[in-house]
ZAZA-599859 format. One record per residue: x, z, y of N, C-alpha, C, O in turn; residue number from 1. Coordinates in pm, 1 decimal, m for minus. Each point is the difference from the previous one (the first is absolute). Layout:
// ZAZA-599859
PT       n_c1       n_c3       n_c2      ca_c1      ca_c3      ca_c2       c_c1       c_c3       c_c2       o_c1       o_c3       o_c2     i
PT          X          Z          Y          X          Z          Y          X          Z          Y          X          Z          Y   NUM
...
//
This chain:
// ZAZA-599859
PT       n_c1       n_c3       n_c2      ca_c1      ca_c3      ca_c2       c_c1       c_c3       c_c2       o_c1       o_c3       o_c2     i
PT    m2734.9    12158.0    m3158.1      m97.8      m75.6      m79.5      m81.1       95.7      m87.2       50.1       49.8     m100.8     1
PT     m180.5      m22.9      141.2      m50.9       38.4     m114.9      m48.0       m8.3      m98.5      m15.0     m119.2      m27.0     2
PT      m44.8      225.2      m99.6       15.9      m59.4     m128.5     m171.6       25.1      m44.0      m71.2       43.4       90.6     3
PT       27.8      m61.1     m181.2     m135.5       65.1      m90.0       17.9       22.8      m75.5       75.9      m71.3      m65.6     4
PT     m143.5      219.7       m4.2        3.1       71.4     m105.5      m92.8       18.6      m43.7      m30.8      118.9       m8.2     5
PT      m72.0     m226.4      m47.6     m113.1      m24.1      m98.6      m25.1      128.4      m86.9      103.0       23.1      m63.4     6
PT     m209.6       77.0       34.2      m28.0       18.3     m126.2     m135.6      m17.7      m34.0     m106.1       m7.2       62.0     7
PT      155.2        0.6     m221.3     m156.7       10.7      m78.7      m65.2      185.5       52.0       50.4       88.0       69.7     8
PT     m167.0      m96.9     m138.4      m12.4      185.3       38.1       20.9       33.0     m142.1      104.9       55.6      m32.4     9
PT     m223.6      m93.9      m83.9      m78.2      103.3     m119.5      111.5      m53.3     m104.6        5.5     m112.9      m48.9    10
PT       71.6      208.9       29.2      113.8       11.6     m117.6      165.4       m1.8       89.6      115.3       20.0      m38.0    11
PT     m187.2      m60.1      192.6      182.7       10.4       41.5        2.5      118.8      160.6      109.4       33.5       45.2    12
PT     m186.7       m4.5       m6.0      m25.5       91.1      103.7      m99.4      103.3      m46.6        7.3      114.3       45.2    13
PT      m94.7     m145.8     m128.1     m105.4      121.7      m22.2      m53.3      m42.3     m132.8      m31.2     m115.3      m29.4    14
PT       22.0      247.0      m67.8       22.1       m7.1     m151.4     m186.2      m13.2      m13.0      m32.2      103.9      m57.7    15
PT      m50.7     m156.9       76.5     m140.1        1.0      m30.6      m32.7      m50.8     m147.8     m102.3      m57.1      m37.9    16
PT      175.4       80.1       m9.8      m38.4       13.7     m181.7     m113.7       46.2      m45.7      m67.3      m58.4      m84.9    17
PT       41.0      154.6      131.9      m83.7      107.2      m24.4     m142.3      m54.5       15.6      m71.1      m23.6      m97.7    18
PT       12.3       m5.4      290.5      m94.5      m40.7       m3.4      m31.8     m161.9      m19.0     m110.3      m52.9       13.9    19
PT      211.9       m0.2      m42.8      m17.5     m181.2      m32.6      m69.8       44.7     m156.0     m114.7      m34.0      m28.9    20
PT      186.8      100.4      m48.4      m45.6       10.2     m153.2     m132.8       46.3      m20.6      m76.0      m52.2      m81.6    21
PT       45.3      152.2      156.1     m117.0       39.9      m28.9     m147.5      m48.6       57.6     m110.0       17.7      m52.5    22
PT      147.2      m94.8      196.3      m68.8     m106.3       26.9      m14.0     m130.8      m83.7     m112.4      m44.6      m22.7    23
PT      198.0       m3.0      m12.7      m23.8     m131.7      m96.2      m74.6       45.1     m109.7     m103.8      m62.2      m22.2    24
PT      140.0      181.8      m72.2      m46.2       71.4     m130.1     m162.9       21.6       71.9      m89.9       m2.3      m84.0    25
PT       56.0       17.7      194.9     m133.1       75.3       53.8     m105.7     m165.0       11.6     m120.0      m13.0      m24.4    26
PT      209.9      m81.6       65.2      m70.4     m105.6       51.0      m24.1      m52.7     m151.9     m104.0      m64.5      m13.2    27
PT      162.8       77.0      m73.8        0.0      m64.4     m159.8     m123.5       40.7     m120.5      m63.1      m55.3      m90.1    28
PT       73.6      161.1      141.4     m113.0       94.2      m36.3      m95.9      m77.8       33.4      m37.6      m90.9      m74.0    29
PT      m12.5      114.5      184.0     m102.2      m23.3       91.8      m57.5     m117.7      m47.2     m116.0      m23.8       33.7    30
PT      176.7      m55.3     m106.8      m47.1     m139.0      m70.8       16.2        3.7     m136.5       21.1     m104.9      m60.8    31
PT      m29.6      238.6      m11.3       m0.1       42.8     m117.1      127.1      m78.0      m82.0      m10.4      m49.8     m112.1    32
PT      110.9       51.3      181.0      118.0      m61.6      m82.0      111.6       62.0       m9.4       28.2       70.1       97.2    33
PT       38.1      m72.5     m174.7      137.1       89.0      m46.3       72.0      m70.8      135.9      m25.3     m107.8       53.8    34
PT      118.0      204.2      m22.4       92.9       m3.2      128.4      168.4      m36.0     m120.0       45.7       52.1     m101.7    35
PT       m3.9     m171.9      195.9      153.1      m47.0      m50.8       44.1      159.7       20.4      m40.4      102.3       55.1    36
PT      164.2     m156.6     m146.7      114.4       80.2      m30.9       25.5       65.0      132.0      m64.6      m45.7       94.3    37
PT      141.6      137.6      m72.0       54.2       75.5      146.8      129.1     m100.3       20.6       15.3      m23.0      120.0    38
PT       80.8      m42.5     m202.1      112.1      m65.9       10.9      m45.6     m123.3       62.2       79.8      m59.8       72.2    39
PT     m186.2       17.6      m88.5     m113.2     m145.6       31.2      m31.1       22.1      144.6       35.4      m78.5       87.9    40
PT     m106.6      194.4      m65.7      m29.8       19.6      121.3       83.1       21.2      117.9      m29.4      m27.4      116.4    41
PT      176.8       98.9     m177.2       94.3      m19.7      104.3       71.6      m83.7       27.8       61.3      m13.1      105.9    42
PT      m59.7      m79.8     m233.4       82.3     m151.5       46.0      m52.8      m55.4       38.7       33.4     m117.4      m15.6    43
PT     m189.7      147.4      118.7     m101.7     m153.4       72.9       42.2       89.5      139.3      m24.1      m61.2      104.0    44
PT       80.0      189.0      m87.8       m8.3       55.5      169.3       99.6      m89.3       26.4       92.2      m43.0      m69.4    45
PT     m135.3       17.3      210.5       38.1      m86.9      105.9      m82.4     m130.4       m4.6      m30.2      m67.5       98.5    46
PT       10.1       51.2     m179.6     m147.8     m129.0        6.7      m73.4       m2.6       83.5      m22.6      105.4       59.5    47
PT      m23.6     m188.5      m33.0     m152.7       18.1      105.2      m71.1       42.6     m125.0       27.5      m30.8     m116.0    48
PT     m154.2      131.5      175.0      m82.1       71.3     m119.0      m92.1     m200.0      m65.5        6.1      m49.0     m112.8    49
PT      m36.4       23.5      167.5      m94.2     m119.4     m100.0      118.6      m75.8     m110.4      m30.7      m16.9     m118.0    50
PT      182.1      m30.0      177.3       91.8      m56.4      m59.9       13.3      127.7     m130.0        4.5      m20.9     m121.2    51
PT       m2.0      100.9      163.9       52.8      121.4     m103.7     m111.7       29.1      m86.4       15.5        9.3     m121.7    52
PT     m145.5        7.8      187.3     m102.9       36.9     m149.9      m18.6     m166.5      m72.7      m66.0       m4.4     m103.7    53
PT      124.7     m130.0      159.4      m42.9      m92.1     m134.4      123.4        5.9      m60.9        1.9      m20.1     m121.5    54
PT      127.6       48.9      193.0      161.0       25.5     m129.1      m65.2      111.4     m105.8       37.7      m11.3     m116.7    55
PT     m130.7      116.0      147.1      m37.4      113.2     m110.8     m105.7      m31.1      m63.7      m42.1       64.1      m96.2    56
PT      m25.4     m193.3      156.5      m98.9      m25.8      m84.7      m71.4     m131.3      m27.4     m123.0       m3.1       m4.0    57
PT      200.2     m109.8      m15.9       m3.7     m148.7        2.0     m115.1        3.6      m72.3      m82.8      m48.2       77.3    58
PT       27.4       75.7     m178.3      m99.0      m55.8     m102.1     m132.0       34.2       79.8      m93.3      m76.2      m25.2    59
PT       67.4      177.5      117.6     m124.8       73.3       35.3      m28.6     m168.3      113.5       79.3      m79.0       51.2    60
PT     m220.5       87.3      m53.6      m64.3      m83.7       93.8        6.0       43.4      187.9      m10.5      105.7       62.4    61
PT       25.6     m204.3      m36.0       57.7       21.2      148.1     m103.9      111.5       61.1       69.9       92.4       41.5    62
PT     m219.8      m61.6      m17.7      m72.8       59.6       47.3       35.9      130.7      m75.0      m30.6      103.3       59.5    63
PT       96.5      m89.3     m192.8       25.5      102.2      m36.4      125.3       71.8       48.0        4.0      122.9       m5.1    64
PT       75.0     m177.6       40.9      113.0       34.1       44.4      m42.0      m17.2      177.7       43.2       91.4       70.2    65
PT      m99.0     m168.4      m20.7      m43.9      116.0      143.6      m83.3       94.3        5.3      m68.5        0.4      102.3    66
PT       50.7       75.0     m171.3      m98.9      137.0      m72.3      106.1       92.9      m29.0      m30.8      116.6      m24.7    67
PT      179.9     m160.4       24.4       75.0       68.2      m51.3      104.1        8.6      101.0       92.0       81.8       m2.8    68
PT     m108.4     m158.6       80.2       72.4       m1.5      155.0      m54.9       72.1       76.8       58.5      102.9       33.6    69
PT     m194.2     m134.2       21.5      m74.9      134.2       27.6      m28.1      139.9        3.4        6.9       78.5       94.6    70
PT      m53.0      m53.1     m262.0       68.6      128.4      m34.9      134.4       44.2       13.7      m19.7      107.8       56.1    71
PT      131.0     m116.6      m67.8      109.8       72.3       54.5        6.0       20.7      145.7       40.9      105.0       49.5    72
PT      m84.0     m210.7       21.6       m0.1       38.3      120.9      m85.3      137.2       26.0       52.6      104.0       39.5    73
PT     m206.6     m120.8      m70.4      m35.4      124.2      m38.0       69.5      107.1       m8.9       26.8       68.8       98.5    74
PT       10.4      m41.7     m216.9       72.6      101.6      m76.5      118.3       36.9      111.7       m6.1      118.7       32.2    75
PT       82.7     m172.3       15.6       95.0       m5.3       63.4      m48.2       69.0      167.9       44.6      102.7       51.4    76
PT     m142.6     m193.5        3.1      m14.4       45.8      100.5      m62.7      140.7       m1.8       21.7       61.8      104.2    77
PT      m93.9        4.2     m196.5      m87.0      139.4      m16.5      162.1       72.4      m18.0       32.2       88.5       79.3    78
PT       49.2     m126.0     m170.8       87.6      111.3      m28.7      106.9       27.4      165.6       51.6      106.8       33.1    79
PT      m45.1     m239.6       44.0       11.5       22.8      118.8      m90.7       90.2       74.8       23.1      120.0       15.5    80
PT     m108.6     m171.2       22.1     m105.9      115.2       42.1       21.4      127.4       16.6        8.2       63.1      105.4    81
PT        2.4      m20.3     m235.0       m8.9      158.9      m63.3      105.9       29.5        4.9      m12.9      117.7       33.8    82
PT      156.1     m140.7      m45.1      137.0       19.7       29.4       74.7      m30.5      101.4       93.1       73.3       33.3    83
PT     m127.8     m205.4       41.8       65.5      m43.2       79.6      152.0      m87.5      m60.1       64.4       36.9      m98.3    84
PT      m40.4     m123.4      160.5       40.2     m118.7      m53.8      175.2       59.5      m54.6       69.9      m29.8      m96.9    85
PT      m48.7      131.7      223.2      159.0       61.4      m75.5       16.7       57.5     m114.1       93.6      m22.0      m76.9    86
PT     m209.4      120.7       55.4      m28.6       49.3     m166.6       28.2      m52.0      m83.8       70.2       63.4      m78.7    87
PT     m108.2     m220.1       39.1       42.2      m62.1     m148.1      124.0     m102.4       39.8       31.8      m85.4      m82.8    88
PT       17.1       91.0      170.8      128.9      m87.4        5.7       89.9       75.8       55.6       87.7      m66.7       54.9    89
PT      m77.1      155.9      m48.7      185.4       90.4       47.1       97.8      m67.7       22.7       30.7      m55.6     m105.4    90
PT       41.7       26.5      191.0      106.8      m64.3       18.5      157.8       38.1      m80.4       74.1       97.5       12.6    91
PT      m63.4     m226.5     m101.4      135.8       58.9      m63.4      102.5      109.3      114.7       16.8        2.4      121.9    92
PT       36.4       81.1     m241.4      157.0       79.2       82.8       67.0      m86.2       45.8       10.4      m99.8      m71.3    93
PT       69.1       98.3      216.8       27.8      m25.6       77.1      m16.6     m108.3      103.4       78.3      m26.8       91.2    94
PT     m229.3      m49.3     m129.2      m41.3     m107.8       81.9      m18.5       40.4      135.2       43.9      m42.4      106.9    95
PT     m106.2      118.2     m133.0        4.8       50.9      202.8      110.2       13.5       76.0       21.9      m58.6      106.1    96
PT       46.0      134.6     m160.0      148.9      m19.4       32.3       56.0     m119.6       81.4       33.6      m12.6      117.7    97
PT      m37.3     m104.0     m268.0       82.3      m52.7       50.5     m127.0     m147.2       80.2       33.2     m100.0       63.6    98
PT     m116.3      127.9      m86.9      m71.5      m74.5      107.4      m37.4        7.0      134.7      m36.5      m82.3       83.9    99
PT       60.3      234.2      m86.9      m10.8       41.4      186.2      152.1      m29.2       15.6       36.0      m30.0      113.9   100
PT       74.7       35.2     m228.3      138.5      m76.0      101.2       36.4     m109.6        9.9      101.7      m24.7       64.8   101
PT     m198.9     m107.2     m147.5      m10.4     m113.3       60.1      m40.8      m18.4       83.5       38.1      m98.2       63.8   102
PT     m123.1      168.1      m22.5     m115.6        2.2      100.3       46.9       18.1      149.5      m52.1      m56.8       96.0   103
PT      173.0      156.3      m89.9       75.7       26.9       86.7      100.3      m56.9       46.5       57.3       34.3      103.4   104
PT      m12.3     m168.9     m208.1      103.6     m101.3       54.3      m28.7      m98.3       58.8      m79.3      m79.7      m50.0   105
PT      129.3       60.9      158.0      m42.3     m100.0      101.1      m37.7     m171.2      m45.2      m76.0      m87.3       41.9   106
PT      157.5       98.2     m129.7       23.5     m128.0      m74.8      m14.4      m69.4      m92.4       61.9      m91.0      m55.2   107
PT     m205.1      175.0       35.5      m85.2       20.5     m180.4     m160.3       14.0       61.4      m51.3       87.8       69.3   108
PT       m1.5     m210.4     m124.8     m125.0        6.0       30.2      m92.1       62.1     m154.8       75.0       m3.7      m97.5   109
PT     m161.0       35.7       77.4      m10.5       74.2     m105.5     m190.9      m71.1      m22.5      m85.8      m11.0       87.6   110
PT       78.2      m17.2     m206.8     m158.8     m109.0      m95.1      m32.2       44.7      m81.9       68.0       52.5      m88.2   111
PT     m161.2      m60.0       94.6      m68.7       18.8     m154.5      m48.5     m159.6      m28.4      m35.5      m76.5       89.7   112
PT       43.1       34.2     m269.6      m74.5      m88.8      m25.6      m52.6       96.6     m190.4       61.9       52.5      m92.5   113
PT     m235.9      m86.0      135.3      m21.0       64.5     m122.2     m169.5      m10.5      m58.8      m95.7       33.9       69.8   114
PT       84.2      m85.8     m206.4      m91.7      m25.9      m33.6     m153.3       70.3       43.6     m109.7      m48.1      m28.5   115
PT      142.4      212.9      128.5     m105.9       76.2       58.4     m102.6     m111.4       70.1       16.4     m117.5       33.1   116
PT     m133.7      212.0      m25.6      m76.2      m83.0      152.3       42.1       85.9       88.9       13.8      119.6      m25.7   117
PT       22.3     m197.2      193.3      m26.5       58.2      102.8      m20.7      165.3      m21.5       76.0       96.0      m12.2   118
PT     m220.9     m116.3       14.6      m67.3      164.7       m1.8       72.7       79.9      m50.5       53.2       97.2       53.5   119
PT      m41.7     m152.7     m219.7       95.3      171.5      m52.2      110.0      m18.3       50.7       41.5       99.1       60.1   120
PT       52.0     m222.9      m58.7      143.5       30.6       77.9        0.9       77.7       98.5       91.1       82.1      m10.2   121
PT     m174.3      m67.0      134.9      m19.3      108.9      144.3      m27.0       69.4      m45.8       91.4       80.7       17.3   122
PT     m180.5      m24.4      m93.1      m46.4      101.4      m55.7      134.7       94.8      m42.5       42.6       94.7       66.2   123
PT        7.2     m140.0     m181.0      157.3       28.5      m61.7      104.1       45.9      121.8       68.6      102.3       m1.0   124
PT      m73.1     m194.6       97.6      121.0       27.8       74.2      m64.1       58.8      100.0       80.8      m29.7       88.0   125
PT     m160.6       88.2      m34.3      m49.0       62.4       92.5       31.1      157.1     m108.1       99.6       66.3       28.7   126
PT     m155.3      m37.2     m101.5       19.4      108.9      m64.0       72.2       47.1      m32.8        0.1      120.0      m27.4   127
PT      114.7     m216.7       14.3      187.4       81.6      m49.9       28.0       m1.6      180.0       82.0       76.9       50.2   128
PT     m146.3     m155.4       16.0       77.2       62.8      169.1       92.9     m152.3      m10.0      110.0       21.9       50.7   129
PT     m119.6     m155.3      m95.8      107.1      m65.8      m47.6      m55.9     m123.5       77.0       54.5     m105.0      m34.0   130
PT     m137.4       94.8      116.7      m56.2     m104.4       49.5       60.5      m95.5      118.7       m3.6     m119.2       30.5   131
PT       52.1      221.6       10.9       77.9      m81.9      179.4      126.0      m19.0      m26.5       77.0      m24.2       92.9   132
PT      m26.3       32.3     m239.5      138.2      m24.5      m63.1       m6.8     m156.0      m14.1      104.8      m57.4       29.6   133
PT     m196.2      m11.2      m64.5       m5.2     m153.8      m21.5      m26.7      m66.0      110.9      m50.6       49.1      100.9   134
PT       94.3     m197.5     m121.4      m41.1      m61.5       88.5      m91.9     m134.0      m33.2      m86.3      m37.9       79.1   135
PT      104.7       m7.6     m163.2      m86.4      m77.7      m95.9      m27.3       59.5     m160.2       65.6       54.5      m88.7   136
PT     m184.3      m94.4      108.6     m111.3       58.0     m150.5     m104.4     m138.6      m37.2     m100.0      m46.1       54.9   137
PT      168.3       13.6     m159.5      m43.0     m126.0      m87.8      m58.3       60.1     m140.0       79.0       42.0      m84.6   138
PT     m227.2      m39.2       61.8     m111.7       33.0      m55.5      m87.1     m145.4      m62.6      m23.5     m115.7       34.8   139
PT       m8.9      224.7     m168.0      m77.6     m119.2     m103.5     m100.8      m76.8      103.1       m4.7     m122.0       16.0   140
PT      m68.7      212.3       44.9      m96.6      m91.9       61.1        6.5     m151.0       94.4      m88.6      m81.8       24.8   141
PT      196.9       85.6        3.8       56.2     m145.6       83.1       49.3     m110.1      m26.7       m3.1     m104.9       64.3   142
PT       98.6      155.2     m263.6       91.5      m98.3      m47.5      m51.6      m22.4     m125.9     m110.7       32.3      m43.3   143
PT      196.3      m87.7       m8.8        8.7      m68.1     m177.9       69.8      104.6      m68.5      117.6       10.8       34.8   144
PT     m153.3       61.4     m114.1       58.2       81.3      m96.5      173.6      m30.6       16.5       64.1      m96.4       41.9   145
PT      m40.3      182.1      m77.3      135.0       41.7      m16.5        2.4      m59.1     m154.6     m104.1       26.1      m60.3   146
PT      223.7     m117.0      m32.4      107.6      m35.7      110.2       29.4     m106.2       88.5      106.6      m27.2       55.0   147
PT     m264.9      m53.4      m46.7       17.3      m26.7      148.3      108.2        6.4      143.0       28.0      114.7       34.8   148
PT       14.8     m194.1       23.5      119.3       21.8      129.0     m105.9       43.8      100.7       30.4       88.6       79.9   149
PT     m141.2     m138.0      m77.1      m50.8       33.5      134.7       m8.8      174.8       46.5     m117.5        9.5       35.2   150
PT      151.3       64.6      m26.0      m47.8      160.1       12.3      212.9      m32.6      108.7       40.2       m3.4      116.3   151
PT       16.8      m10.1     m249.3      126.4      m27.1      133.0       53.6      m96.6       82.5       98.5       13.6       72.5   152
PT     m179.1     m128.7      m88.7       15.6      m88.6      127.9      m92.9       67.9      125.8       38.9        0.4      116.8   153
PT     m120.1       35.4     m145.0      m70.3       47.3       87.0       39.8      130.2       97.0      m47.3       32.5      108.9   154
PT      135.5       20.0     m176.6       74.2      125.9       45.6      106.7      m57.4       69.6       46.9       49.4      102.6   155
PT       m8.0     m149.9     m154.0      158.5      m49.8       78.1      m84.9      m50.6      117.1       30.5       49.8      108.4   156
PT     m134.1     m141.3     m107.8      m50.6      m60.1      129.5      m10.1       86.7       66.1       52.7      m25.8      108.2   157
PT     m109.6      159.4     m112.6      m74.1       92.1       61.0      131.0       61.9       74.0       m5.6       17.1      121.8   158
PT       99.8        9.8     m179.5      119.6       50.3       79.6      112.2      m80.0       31.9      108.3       46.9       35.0   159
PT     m136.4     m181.7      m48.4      141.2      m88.3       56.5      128.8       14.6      m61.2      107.4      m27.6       53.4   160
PT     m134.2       95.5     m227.0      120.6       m4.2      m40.8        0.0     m147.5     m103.1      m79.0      m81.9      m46.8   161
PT      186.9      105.3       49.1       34.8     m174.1     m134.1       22.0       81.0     m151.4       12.6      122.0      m11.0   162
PT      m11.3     m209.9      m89.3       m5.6       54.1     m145.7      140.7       74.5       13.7        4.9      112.7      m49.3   163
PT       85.7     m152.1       97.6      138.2       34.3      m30.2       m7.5      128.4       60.7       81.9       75.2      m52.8   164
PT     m151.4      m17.2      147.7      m26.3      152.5       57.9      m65.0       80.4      m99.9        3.3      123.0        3.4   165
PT      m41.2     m165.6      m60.5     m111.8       93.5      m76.0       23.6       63.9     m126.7       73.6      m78.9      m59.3   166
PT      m88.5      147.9        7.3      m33.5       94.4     m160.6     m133.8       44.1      m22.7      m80.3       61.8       69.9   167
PT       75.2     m122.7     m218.1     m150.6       31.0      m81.1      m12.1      135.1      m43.2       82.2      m12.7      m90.8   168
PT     m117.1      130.6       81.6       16.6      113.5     m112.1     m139.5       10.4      m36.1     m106.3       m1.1       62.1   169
PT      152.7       14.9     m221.1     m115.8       13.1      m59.2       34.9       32.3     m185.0       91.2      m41.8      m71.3   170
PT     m175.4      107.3       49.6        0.1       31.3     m160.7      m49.5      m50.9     m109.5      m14.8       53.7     m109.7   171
PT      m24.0     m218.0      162.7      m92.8      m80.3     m117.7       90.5     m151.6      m22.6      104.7      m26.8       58.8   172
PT     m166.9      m51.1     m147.4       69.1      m92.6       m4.9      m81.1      m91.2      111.0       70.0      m85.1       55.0   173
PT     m186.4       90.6      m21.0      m66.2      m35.7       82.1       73.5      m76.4      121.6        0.6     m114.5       45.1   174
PT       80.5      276.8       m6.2       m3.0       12.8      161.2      196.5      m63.0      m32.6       62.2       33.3      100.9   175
PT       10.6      m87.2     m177.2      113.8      m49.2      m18.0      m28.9     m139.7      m56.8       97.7      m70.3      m25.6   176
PT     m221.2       22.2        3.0        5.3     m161.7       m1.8      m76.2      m43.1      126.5      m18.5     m112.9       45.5   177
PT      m24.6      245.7        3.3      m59.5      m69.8      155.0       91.1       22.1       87.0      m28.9      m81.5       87.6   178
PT      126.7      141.5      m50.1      109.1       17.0       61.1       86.9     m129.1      m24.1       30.1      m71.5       95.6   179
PT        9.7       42.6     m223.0       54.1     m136.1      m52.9      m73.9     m102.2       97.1       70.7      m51.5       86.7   180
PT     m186.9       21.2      m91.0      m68.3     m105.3       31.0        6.8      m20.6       80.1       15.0     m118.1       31.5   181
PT      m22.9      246.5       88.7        8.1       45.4      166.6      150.5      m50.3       45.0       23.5      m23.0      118.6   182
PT       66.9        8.9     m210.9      155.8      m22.8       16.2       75.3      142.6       73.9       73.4       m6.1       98.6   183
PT     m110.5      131.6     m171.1       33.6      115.0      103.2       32.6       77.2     m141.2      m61.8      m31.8     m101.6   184
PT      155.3      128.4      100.1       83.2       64.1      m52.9      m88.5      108.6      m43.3      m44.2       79.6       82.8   185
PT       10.6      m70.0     m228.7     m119.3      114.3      m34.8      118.3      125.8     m111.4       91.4      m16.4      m80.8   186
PT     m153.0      116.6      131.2       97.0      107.2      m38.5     m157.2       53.0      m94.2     m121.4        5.6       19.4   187
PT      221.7       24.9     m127.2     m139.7       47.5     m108.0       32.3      171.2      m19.1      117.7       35.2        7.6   188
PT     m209.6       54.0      m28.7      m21.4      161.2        6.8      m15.8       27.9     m116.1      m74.7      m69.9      m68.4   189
PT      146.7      189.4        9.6       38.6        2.0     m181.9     m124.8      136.9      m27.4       m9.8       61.6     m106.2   190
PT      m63.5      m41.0      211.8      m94.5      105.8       15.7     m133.4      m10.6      m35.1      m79.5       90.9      m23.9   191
PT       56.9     m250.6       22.7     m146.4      m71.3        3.1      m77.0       22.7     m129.6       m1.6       95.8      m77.3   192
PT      m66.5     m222.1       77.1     m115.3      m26.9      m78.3       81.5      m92.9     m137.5      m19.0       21.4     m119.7   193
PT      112.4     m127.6      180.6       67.7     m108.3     m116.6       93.7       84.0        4.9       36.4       85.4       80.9   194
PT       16.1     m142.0     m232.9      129.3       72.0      m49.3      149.0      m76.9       82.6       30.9     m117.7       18.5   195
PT       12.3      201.7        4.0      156.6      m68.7       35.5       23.1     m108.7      m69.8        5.1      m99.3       72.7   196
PT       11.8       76.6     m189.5       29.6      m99.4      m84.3      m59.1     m143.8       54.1       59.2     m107.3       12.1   197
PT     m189.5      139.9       15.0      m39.2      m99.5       44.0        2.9      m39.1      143.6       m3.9     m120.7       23.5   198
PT       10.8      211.6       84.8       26.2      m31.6      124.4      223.7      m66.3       25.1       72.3      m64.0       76.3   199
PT      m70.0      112.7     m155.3      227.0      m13.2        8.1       38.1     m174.5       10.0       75.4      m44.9       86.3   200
PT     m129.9      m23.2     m171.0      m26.8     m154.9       m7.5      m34.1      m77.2      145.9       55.8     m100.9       43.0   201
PT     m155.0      171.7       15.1      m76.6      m35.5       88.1       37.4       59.0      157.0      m48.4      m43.2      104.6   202
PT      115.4      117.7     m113.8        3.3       66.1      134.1      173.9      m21.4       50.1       99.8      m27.2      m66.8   203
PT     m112.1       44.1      161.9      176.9      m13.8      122.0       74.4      102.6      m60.2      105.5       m9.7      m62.7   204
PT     m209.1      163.2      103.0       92.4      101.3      m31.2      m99.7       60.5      m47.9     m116.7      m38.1        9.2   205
PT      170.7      173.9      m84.3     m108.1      128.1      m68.8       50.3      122.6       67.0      121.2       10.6       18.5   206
PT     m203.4       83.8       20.1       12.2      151.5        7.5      m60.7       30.0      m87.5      m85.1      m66.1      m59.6   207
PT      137.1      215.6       32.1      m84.8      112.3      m70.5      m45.2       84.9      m14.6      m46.0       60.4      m96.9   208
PT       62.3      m33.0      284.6      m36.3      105.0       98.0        2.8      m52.7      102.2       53.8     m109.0       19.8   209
PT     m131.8      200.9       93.4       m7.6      m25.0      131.4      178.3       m0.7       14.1       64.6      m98.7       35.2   210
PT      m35.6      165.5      m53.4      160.9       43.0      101.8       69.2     m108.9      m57.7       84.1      m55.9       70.4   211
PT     m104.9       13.3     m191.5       74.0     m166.2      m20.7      m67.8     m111.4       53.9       53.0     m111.1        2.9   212
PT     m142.8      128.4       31.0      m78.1     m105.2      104.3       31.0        1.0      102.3       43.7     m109.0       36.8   213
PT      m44.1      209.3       59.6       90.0       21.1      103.3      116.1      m69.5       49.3       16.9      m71.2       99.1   214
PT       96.5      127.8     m238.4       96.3      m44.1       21.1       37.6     m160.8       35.2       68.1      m47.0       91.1   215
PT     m161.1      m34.7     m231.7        5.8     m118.4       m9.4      m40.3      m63.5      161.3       75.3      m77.9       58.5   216
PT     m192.7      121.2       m6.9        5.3      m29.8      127.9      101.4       23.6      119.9       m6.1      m60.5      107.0   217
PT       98.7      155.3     m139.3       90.9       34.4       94.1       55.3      m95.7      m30.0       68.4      m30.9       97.6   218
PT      m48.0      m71.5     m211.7      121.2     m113.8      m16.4     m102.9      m97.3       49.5      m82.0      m48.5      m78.0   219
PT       84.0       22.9      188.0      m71.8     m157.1       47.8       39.4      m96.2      m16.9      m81.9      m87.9      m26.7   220
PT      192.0       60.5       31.3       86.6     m113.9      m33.8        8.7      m62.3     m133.6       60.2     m102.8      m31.0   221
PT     m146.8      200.7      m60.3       40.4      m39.8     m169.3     m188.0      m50.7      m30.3      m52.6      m32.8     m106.3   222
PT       m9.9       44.6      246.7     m162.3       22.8      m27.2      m20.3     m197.0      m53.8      m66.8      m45.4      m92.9   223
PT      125.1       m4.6      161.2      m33.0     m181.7       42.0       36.9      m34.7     m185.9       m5.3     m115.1      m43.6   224
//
């Protein structure tokens, strides 16, 4: 019987801190306005970008805040451009690892579900070499924001597994009340964007490394 091994990417496979911040700070500007806090800006990753710039900015008028959706994309796509998409997201220590050895078990189908579009997700995984490792890729552009269920029903349809096969991983609270919702076992990453504190409530199990992530997956039986 095989299983799915869902992840989020930005805070649980690849640390893009770097260029999310300075894109949002670039797009904020750009409309002559002070840019939220950096703690603000990392507790909206995994959002769909429109869900995430009105959580950072409820009071601004809607045309103003797609001016501000826009611009990051901007900002975002030039710093792609000029770097290429692996540059500002590095893949945490030991994700490759242990994702080319899911990848290698017969009995582990391996997803992404994640607030990206399409584009940069290929983009991303074409550039770490990480692309023909998945088999379903559930992207902002198709669903309802995260934490939304749809990104992992859609993954279970797509591979014929049932909720009881499956694990969520992810580093937000986001991606552990959409896992909840999905009825599938969300393992939260002590590496991310939310603080442990707040993912521990919410999630099945916690790592705090790849190699404790690992492990936890080697216990399948404790996944349901």
């Amino acid at each position: 019987m095989s299983r799915l091994v869902i992840f989020d990417v930005d805070g649980t496979l690849v640390d893009s801190q770097g260029v999310i911040l300075a894109a949002m700070r670039e797009s904020f500007a750009g409309q002559g306005l002070e840019a939220p806090a950096r703690e603000a800006i990392l507790g909206i990753v995994g959002l769909s970008l429109d869900r995430a710039v009105w959580q950072l900015a409820p009071e601004l008028e809607p045309d103003l805040r797609g001016r501000l959706v826009d611009g990051y994309k901007q900002a975002y796509h030039a710093h792609r451009s000029q770097h290429g998409a692996a540059a500002g997201s590095p893949l945490f220590p030991g994700a490759r690892q242990v994702l080319e050895e899911l990848a290698g078990s017969p009995d582990t189908i391996l997803g992404v579900a994640t607030g990206k579009s399409r584009r940069g997700l290929e983009a991303l995984l074409a550039d770490h070499g990480l692309r023909d490792l998945f088999a379903t890729l559930q992207v902002a552009d198709d669903h309802p924001s995260k934490p939304h269920p749809s990104m992992i029903l859609a993954a279970l349809a797509e591979t014929g597994c049932s909720a009881e096969q499956a694990v969520m991983i992810g580093d937000t609270s986001f991606d552990m009340e959409m896992a909840a919702a999905a009825g599938v076992a969300g393992i939260g990453v002590g590496w991310g964007y939310h603080p442990s504190e707040v993912l521990r409530p919410l999630a099945r199990h916690m790592a705090g490394d790849f190699a404790e992530l690992a492990a936890l997956l080697a216990r399948r039986g404790e996944m349901a």
